[in-house]
C-alpha positions as semicolon CSV with decimal commas, in nm:
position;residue;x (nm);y (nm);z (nm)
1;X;0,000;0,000;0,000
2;X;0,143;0,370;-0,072
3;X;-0,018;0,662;0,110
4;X;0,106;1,063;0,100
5;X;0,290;1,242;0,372
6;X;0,057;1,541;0,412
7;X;0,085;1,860;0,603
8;X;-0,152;1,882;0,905
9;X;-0,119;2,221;1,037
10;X;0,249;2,271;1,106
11;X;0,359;1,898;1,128
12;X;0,298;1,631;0,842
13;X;0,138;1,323;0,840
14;X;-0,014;1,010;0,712
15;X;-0,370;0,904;0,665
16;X;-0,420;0,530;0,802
17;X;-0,688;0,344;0,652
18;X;-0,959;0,230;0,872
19;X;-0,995;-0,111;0,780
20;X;-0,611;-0,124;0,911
21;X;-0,705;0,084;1,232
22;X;-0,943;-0,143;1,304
23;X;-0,707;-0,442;1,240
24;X;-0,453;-0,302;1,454
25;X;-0,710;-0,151;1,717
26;X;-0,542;0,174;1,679
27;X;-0,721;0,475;1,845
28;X;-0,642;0,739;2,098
29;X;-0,244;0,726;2,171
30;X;-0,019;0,461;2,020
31;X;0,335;0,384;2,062
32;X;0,554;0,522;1,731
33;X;0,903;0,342;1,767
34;X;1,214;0,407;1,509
35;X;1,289;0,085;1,388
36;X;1,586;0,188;1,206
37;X;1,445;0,080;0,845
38;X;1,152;0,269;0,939
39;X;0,824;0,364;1,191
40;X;0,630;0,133;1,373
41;X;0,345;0,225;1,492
42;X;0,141;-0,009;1,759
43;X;-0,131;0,006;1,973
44;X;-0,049;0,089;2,339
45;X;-0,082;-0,215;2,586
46;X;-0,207;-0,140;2,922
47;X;-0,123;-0,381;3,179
48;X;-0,390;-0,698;3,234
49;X;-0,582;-0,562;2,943
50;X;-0,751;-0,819;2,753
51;X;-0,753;-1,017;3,088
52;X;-1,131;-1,007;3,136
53;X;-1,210;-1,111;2,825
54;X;-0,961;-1,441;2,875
55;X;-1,150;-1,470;3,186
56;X;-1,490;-1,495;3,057
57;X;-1,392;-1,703;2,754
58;X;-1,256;-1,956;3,058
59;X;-1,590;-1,953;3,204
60;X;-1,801;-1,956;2,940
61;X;-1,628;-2,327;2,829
62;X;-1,627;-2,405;3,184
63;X;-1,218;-2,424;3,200
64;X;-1,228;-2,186;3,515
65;X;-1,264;-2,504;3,734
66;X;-1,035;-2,493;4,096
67;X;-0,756;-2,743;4,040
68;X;-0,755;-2,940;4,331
69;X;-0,468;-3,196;4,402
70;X;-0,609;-3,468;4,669
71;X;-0,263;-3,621;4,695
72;X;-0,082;-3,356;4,796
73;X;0,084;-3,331;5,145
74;X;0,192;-2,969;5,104
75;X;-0,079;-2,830;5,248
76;X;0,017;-3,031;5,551
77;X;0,371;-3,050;5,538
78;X;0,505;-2,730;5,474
79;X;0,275;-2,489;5,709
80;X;0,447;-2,365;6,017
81;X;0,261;-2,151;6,241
């Protein structure tokens, strides 16, 4: 794909196609890095984001079960109070 550097007030720019905003979920800020061949631009990660979906995904297919190990001494052995 080519696109145009374009002026945008006193700075220049690029217009993104939407289809690859959407792709990329690019909106608000986004990180730009110099990659030394050229620009990267991603979308910013937040920390635990997407966990809640994961989450709900797990319960939906009932994988959110409580692993439970009947076997297992630790409990026992390696308290100290």
């Amino acid at each position: 794909m080519r696109s145009k550097i374009i002026a945008i007030g006193t700075s220049k720019g690029i217009r993104i196609p939407k289809y690859l905003l959407d792709k990329y979920d690019l909106q608000g800020q986004v990180e730009v890095d110099d990659t030394g061949s050229g620009i990267l631009i991603r979308p910013i990660k937040l920390p635990r984001q997407g966990w809640e979906a994961a989450f709900n995904k797990k319960n939906l297919a009932d994988e959110d079960a409580i692993v439970d190990m009947p076997d297992s001494t630790w409990d026992k052995d390696e308290w100290e109070w």
